[in-house]
N, C-alpha and C positions, 0 to 999 in steps of 0.2 A: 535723612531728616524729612519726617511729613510737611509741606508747604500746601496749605491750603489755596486752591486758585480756581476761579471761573474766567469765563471769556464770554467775549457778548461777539459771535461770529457775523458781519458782513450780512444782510438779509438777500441778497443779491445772488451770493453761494446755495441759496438753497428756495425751493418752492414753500414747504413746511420748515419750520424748523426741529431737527428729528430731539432736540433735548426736550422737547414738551411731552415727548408720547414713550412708552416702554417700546415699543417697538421703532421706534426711528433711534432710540439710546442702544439699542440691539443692534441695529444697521449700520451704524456710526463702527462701533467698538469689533463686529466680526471683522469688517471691510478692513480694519487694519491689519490682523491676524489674514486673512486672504492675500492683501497685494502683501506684502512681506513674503509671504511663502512662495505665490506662484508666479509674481509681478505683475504688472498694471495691463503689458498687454493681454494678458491670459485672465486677467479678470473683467466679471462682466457683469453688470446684474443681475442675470438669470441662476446665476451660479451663487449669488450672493441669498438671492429670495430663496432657494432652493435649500442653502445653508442657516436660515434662520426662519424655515419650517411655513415663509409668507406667498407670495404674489410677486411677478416681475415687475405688475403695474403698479403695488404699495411699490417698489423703492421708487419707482418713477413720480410717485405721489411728494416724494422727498426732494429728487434731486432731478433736475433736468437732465445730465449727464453725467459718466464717470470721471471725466473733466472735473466737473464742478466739486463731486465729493474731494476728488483728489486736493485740491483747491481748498476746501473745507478743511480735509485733515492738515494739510500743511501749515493752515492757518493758526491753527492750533496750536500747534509742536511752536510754532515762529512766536507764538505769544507767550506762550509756556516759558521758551528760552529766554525770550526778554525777560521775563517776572525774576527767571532763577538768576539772568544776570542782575537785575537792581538788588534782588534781594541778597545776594552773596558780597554784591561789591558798597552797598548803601553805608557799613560801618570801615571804609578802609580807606584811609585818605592820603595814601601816595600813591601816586599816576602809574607807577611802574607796577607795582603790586593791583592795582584794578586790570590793568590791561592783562598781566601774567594770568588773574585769575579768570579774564574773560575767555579767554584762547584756551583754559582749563574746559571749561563750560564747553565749548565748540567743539571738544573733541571729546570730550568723557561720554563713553558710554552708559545712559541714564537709567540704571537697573536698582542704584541706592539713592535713587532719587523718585518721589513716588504725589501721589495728591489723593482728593476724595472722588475724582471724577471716574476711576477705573476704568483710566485709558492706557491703554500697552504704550510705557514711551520708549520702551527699546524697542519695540517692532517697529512705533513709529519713524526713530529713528535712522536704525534700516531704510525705514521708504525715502526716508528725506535725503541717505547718500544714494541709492539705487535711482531715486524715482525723480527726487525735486525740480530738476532743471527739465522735465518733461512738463510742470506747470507754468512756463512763460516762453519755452521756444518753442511756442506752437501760431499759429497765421494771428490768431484772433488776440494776442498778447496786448494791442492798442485798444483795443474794445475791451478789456479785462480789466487793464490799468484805468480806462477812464472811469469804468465804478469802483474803483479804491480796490479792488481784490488780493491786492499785493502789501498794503499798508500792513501789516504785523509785520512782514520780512522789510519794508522797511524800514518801521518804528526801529527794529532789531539794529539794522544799519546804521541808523543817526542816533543809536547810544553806544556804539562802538566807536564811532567818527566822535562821538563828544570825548571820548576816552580821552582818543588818540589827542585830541586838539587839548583836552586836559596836561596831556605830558608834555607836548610842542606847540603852541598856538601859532607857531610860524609854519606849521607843514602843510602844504599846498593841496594834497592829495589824499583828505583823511577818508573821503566818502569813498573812492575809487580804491585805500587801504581795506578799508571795513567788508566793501563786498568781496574783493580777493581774498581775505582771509576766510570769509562765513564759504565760498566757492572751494578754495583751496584744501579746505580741513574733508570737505567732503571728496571732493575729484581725487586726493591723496587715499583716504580712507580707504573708495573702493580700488583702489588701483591696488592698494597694501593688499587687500585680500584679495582681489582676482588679474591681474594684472601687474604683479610686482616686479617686474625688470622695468618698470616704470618710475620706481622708486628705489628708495634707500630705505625702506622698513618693510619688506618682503620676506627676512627671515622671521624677524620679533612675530611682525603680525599683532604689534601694540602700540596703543596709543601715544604712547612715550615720543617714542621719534617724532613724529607729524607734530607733539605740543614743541619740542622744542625746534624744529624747522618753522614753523609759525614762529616761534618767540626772535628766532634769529632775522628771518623775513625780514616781523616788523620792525626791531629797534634797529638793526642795520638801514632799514627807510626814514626812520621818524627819529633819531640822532640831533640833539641841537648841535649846533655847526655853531 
């Protein structure tokens, strides 16, 4: 299904903003196709300018560092997510069926899922199990968080946590539910594929298992008693 969606990214993430100019929508869109392929630490600016035929100093004109873009792109995918979770769950009004469907969303691979922006969102999402947790465990994570930089991942979180509080309004623990599952689907994912004596879906190497160890997770936690 086409789902039309923009995002108005953070002004903090970026010096320019690269969606005004054909060449910063250039910069944006390889960089994902780049860290997906060779990962974040192998990529670099120079290699990115070099790939989209410009100047090391134009990306610099963009981004202050590959920090930030990474930051930038995550942003994105984190916003993307929320939109496909309202918009999937907005006509379904049992608790249990919204949450089944959210923990869908978290783990489907987004290749039938598409927009106007021709943004790769299975590469993106590639980076976001490889790469994600390299955007907040880094020193400067309190200086990050104090300009909002983090706010789509966690807009993302306190509509999971309102799910959760939808099905149990007595469950004590929906926010600290919400990030282990958005963590979980990922940490599981890449384990499945490069690390599978870590898990219990190292043969499949499919989504399937991780939705329903997720689904097991949660309602075995959020159970009204």
């Amino acid at each position: 299904m086409e789902v039309q969606f923009q995002i108005k990214h953070n002004e903090k993430l970026y010096l320019r903003d690269p969606e005004l100019s054909v060449i910063g929508r250039k910069m944006v869109r390889q960089s994902i196709g780049m860290i997906n392929k060779m990962g974040f630490e192998q990529f670099t600016f120079k290699k990115l300018a070099e790939a989209i035929d410009t100047t090391e100093a134009s990306v610099y004109r963009y981004f202050e560092n590959k920090h930030k873009l990474l930051l930038y792109l995550l942003a994105w995918y984190w916003s993307w997510l929320e939109y496909q979770v309202v918009f999937h769950t907005n006509n379904l009004s049992e608790p249990e069926k919204k949450l089944r469907k959210i923990i869908d969303l978290l783990t489907r691979r987004p290749e039938l899922m598409s927009d106007a922006s021709e943004i790769d969102f299975n590469a993106l999402f590639q980076i976001v199990i490889s790469e994600g947790s390299k955007s907040y465990l880094t020193k400067d994570v309190d200086q990050l968080n104090k300009h909002k930089l983090f706010k789509p991942y966690k807009d993302l979180c306190a509509r999971i946590s309102d799910a959760i509080l939808e099905y149990n309004s007595r469950y004590r623990y929906p926010h600290s539910m919400a990030t282990t599952l958005l963590e979980m689907s990922h940490f599981q994912y890449f384990f499945m594929l490069h690390l599978p004596s870590l898990t219990d879906f190292g043969d499949a190497k499919t989504p399937e298992g991780i939705r329903n160890f997720l689904e097991s997770l949660l309602f075995s936690a959020i159970a009204k008693k």
